[in-house]
C-alpha positions as CSV (number, residue, x, y, z in Angstrom):
1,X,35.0,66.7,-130.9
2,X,35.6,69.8,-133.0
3,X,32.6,72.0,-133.2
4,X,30.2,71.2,-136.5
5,X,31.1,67.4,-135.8
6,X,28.1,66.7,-133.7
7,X,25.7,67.3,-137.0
8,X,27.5,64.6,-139.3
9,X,27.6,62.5,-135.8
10,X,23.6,62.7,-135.7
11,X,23.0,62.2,-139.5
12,X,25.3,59.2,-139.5
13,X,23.4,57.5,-136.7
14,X,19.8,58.7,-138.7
15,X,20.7,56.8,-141.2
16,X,22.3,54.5,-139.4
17,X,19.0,53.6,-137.6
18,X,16.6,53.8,-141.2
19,X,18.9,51.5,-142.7
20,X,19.3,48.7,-139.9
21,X,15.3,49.1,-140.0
22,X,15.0,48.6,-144.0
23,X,17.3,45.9,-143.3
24,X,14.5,44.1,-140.4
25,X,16.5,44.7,-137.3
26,X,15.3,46.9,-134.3
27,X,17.3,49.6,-133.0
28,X,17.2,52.2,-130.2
29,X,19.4,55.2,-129.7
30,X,21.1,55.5,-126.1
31,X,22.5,59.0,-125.5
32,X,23.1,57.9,-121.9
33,X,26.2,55.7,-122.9
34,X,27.7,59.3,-123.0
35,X,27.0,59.9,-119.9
36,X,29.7,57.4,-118.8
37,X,32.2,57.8,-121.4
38,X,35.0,56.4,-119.2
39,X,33.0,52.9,-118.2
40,X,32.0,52.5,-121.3
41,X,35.8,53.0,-122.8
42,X,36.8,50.3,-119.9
43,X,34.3,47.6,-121.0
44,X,34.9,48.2,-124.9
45,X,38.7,48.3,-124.3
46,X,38.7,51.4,-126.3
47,X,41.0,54.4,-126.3
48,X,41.2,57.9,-127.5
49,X,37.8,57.9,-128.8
50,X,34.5,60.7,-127.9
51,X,31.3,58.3,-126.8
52,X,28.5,60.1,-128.2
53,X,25.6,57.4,-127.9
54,X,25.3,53.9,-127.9
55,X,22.8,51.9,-130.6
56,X,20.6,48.4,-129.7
57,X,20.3,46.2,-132.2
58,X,18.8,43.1,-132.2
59,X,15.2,41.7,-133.9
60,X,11.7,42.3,-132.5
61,X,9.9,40.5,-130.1
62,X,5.9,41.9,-130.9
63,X,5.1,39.0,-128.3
64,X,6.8,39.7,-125.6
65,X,5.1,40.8,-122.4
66,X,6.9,44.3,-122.0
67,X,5.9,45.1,-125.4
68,X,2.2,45.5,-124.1
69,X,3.5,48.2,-121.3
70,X,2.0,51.1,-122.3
71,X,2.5,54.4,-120.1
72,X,-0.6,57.1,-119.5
73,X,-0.2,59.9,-121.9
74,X,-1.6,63.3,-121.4
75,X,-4.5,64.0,-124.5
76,X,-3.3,65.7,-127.8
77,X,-5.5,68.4,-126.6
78,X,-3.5,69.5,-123.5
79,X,-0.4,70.6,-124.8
80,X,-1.2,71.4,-128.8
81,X,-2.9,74.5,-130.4
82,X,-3.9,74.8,-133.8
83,X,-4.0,77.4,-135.8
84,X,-6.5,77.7,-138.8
């Protein structure tokens, strides 16, 4: 991907993301799928093309049981410092 690329890459999928939202869908940036570029290629029958993340899409599920996972989180105050 020719250098200056990757900027108009991450501003399409920004907007990408804000739109499918406005629009009521759910989304999720993977920046893992390019970490296997060549699988995912394979499984999308695609050729000649640079993988630089994949997108979820789908609707929300509020009720869902994994939706109520939430991990530990270290207090605001540990790593922040303001300044007045």
């Amino acid at each position: 991907m020719p250098k200056g690329s990757w900027l108009d890459v991450g501003l399409f999928i920004q907007n990408f993301l804000i739109a499918a939202e406005d629009l009521g869908f759910a989304t999720c940036a993977q920046a893992s799928f390019a970490d296997y570029p060549d699988v995912v290629r394979a499984v999308l029958s695609l050729e000649k093309v640079d993988i630089v993340c994949g997108i979820a899409l789908g609707y929300k599920d509020l009720n869902h049981p994994l939706n109520s996972y939430r991990t530990e989180r270290d207090p605001l105050e540990n790593f922040t410092q303001w300044y007045e």
